[in-house]
C-alpha positions, 0 to 999 in steps of 0.5 A: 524464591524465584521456583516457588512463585513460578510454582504457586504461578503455574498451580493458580493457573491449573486452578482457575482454567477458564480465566487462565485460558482466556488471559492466555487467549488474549495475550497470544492474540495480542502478541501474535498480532504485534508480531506480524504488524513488526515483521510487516513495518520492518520490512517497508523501512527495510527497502534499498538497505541492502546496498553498502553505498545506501547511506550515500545514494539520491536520486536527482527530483525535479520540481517544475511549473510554469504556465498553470502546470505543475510538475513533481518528478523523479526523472530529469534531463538525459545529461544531468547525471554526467553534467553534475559529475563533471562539474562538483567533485563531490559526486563519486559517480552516477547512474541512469535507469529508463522503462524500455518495456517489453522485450521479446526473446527467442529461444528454442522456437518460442518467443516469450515477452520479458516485460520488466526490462530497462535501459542501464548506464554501465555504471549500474552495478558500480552504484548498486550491489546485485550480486552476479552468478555469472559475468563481469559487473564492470564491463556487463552493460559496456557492449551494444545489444548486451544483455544482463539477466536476472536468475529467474529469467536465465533458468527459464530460458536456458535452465543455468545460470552459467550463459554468458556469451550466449544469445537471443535473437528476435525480430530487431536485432541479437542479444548477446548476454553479459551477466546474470545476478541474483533476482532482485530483493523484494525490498527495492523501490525498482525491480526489473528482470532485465537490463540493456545498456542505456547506449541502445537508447538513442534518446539518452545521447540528446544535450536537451535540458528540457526532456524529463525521462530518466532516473539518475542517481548520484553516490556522493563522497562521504565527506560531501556537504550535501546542503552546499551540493544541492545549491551548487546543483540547483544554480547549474540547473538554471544555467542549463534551463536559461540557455534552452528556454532563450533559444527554444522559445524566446522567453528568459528563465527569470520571466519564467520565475518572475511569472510564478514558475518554479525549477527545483533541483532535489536529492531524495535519500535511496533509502527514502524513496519506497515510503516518502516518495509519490512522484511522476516517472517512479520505477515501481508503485512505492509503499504507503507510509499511512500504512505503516504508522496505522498498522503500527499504532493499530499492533500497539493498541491491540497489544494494549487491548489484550493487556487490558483484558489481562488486568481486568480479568486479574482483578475479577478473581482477585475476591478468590484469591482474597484470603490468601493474600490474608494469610501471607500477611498474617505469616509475614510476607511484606507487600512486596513480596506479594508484588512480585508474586503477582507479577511473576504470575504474569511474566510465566503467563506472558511467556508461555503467550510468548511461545505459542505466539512464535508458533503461531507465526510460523503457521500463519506467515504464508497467509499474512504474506497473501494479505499483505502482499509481502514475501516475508519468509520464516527466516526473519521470524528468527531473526536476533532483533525480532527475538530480542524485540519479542522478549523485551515486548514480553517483559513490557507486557507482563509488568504493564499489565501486571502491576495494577493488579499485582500493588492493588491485591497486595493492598488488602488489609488483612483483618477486614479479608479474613472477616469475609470483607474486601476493602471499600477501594475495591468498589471502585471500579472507575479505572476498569471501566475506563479500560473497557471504555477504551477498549470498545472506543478502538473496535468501534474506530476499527468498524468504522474504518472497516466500513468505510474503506469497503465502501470507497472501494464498492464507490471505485468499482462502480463508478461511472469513469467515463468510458466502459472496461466490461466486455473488453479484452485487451491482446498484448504484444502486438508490435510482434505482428509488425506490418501485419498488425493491421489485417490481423485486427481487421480479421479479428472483427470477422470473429462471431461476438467480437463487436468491435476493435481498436488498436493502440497501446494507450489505455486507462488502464495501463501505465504506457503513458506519453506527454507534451506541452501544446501552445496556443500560438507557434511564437513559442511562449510558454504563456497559455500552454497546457502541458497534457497526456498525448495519447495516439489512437486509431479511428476505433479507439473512442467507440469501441472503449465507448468514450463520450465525444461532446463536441466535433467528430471522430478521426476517419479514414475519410479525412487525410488531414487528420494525420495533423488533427487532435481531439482534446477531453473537457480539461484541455479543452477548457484550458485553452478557452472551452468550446471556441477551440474546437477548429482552431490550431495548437502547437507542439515541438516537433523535438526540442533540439531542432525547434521546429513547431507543428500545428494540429486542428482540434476537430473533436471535444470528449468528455472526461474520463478516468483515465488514471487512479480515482486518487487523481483529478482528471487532467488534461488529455490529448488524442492524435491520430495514428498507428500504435502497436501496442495492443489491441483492445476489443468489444466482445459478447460474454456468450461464450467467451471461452470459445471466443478466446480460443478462436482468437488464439487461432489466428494467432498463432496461425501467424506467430506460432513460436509466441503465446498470445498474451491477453487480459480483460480490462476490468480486471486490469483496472481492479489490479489499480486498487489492489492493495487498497483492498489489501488494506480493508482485508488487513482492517477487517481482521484487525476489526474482529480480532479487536472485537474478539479482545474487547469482549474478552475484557467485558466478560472480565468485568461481567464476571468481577460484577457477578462476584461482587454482587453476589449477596446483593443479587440474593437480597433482591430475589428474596425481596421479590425481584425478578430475573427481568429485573436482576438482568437489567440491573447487569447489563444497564452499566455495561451498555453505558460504558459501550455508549460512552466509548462510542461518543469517544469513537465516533468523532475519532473515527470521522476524523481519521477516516476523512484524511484517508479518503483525502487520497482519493480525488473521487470519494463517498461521503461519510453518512450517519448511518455508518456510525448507527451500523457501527453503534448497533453491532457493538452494542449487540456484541456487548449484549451477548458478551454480557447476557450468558453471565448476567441470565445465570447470575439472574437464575442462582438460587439465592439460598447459594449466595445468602449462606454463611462462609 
């Protein structure tokens, strides 16, 4: 029984062509598109699942305010890893990563920069499973100066994997190499090329409670209570912090609390931290769970679009099939054989879909990867749980899109279809055109949204952030010249279109980042403190990235006392009183362990700037004066900026010639910031289109079951004198309706999700009314030219045709 229905299945389909094709079409988009959303959304919520302690690993969070500032952090104290351990036996181990930065290595003459570098405990690999090509992971990071590669990195330098007991020497000091592990999976909330042993740290041996540098990860026992952990953690914390906050600056924890300060101890699941995690000091730029729940319902509701078009289209040919459902109840067949009839006609539809789908995938993976920024490889495509997923989904489809059409053919009376009449219920036509309306209201949300993201993004790039990033190139690796960084920048100003320059490795641009707490007073009370951004600059800095200074002077070589001067933005400025700061003194630690306070005169005001993602408010921000090595960043004139840069290039290799030079231009570092935010309107754009593709899909189906249903009617009022003007309007006068109820469905949902996505940024457009009428009118015209081939012939049909007896 099973063959003949697959067989009269597959000779229906050959017969009606156009409509097997496009329910084919659409079910293949619909597939395809859920497929690679599932492939995506696995791979987020795959992050750190690989390691066999994941289930037991946290990160140590702390959570601090006082003072008017707040902070939410994924680092802590030097010793608290080491502090907990020895104190609850619940801890099993503990670990710490730090950023080291860039490390230069030496091999064979050339010098090359590795700039994914940390400090490691040489409890890294005990806690963590990376896989080791060579060495020992027990005693790998024990030794000073040790050096643990990834794979990439050793067959770039040595082309083998088999180099332990070999070295780098650089300027500073000899690396000698431990180990060599597989290159990081992709799916991991840290990635880093290289590791040194967190004894090279001199930092990491302070006592101090009140530095916040270091990501500490503990494994618990598997019999731990976490709940009762966390709170033994939490009243250890503020043991630690009452004893350093007396002795430091005078002030007791419980007045710290009593005056609404806060010092939060915190475990974050490993396993959570790539999606659930957004705090300050994080290894790497997490994930985005908005993502992963709009690509979700987005996969969901396409699917659900295709298989709307399937039961519209199913029920436009119903009439053609009319008759034979007629004859297999005169012979006998029971409804429910017709049922199942129906739906096997979608189950064999639903999976040659299915087929071609998986085809599909294969073809269009390294695209998908491209847009998503994913490295999604063919093997997960043939993964066990992606195939059962696909054909339990496959099942699910084709009985939910089936079986509307399936019970409601199946319900033709048979006297009244072999008379050439189909039954009343068949008119009713409120639950097809909801589907439309449904169908419609999801593309107009997804033009809307495609719209908006567009233009938050255009809003991003030219927004005025307070200093200029065009015609500024950015020379990295500059702490390689040494002392001789200083007269390679002066030489660089020689250079014909290198307008000016500055050298400092703090740029808005950037993620080097330096903080700490100014007082307005050398008591050290923490009352009136501002904790902010303190950057070094040199006397260039602010001219040349063309910051606005609003009040007081620049750093000069003039004043040898600016060595103790700062220059604070609006923020701070306001923050300790607004413009009656400026020559006054503030105060900072000079290191928290010997409490000695320095002061610094505030000699300058400048207005703010964006100095991190539009995402942020400004925050407070403050300047010193002094040499960085970091980079220099110079003004230059887009002339001829090939042989500007080869000039460049010259001279510095005419001083390190074993090392390439290493530059970028400021803009393109800033638009690097927002990446996969356009990322995401690429992603919504093909969303957008394949929803307009599917929903036009859909109104032609109903377009075609009008056309069929009215057919005599169509006649009638040619006859009686009706024009083509008059039958075309007639047609498309109800479509137009459903496009317009969807859109009163659609604009207000529109407006509402895309006003919690601009939440994120702190620096956002309006939503204005003309986005909806852009929106309204392309959808409209869509729906006008879906519907207007079909409604212009069904207008030009000789009546004679329609009128004729059957």
């Amino acid at each position: 029984m099973i063959r003949n229905y697959l067989k009269i299945a597959w000779r229906n389909l050959l017969k009606n062509k156009t409509f097997g094709a496009i329910n084919l079409f659409g079910l293949v988009t619909g597939l395809t598109t859920c497929l690679l959303i599932f492939l995506y959304v696995n791979d987020e919520l795959s992050y750190d699942r690989y390691h066999e302690k994941a289930d037991r690993i946290y990160r140590i969070d702390n959570e601090l305010k006082f003072a008017g500032n707040y902070f939410d952090l994924a680092v802590g104290p030097p010793q608290m890893g080491q502090v907990f351990k020895a104190s609850f036996p619940e801890i099993e181990n503990y670990t710490r990563l730090r950023w080291k930065g860039t490390v230069l290595l030496k091999k064979d003459g050339q010098v090359r920069p590795v700039d994914r570098v940390a400090y490691a405990d040489s409890t890294l690999f005990n806690i963590f499973d990376f896989k080791f090509l060579s060495g020992n992971p027990a005693t790998a990071l024990n030794e000073p100066n040790a050096l643990v590669l990834n794979e990439t990195q050793a067959l770039k330098f040595f082309n083998s994997t088999n180099i332990v007991g070999q070295s780098f020497v650089t300027d500073r000091k000899t690396y000698k190499i431990t180990g060599v592990i597989e290159d990081m999976p992709k799916q991991s909330h840290f990635d880093f090329d290289v590791f040194v042993p967190m004894a090279d740290d001199e930092d990491s041996k302070a006592t101090t409670w009140l530095s916040q540098n270091y990501n500490t990860y503990i494994a618990v026992r598997k019999d731990a209570n976490l709940a009762v952990l966390q709170s033994k953690m939490f009243k250890l914390n503020h043991e630690k912090l009452a004893l350093e906050l007396k002795a430091v600056i005078n002030q007791t924890l419980e007045d710290m609390l009593k005056s609404g300060g806060a010092a939060n101890i915190s475990l974050m699941p490993l396993t959570d931290i790539h999606l659930k995690s957004n705090k300050i000091g994080e290894l790497n730029g997490n994930g985005n769970p908005d993502n992963v729940y709009i690509f979700s319902v987005i996969g969901f509701l396409i699917l659900l679009l295709a298989s709307f078009n399937y039961t519209n289209l199913s029920t436009a040919v119903a009439t053609n099939r009319a008759k034979e459902v007629g004859m297999r109840k005169v012979m006998g067949s029971t409804k429910l054989s017709i049922v199942a009839q129906f739906l096997s006609e979608s189950l064999a539809l639903s999976f040659i879909a299915l087929f071609v789908s998986y085809a599909l995938l294969f073809v269009l993976l390294p695209s998908f990867n491209e847009l998503a920024n994913k490295s999604l490889s063919f093997q997960q495509i043939l993964q066990p749980r992606l195939i059962l997923s696909s054909l339990l989904l496959m099942l699910v489809l084709s009985l939910f899109s089936g079986a509307y059409p399936a019970f409601f053919i199946s319900s033709f009376v048979p006297s009244q279809v072999l008379k050439g009449k189909i039954s009343k219920g068949f008119k009713s036509g409120w639950f097809r055109n909801s589907l439309v309306v449904f169908q419609f209201s999801i593309t107009i949300i997804l033009l809307v949204g495609t719209i908006i993201i567009y233009r938050q993004l255009a809003f991003i790039k030219q927004k005025d952030l307070g200093y200029n990033r065009e015609q500024l190139l950015t020379l990295h690796n500059i702490g390689s010249l040494g002392d001789k960084a200083v007269s390679f920048k002066d030489e660089l100003l020689n250079i014909s279109g290198v307008e000016a320059a500055s050298m400092s490795g703090f740029l808005p641009v950037n993620f080097n980042r330096s903080s700490n707490t100014f007082l307005n007073n050398p008591t050290g009370s923490l009352e009136g403190s501002v904790s902010m951004q303190n950057w070094t600059i040199d006397e260039d800095y602010i001219p040349t990235l063309g910051i606005k200074l609003l009040k007081g002077r620049n750093f000069s070589k003039a004043f040898s006392t600016d060595t103790t001067a700062v220059i604070l933005n609006e923020v701070a400025a306001k923050k300790f009183g607004g413009d009656a700061i400026l020559g006054q003194k503030i105060y900072t630690l000079n290191g928290i362990e010997n409490k000695e306070m320095i002061s610094y005169t505030v000699i300058g005001i400048v207005k703010n700037f964006n100095f991190s993602s539009l995402r942020e408010e400004v925050t407070p921000l403050s300047f010193l004066y002094g040499k960085d090595r970091g980079s220099i960043t110079l003004k230059v004139s887009s002339q001829n900026l090939p042989g500007l840069i080869s000039q460049i290039e010259s001279k510095w290799k005419a001083r390190i010639p074993e090392q390439a030079l290493n530059y970028s231009f400021m803009d393109e570092d800033f638009n690097r910031q927002y990446e996969s935010d356009r990322k995401t309107g690429k992603i919504a754009t093909s969303f957008s289109a394949l929803a307009i593709l599917i929903a036009s899909l859909g109104l032609l189906g109903l377009v075609l079951y009008a056309v069929e249903l009215r057919t005599k009617e169509i006649g009638i009022r040619k006859v009686l004198g009706a024009s083509i003007q008059n039958v075309y309007a007639l047609l498309t006068r109800e479509f137009l309706v459903l496009v317009i109820v969807a859109m009163v469905v659609a604009f207000p949902a529109a407006y509402y999700l895309m006003q919690r996505w601009l939440k994120d940024f702190a620096y956002r457009i309006d939503i204005e009314w003309w986005v909806f009428v852009a929106a309204g009118v392309f959808t409209i015209s869509i729906a006008l030219l879906t519907v207007s081939f079909q409604a212009i012939k069904a207008a030009t049909m000789n009546p004679v045709k329609s009128l004729k007896s059957e």
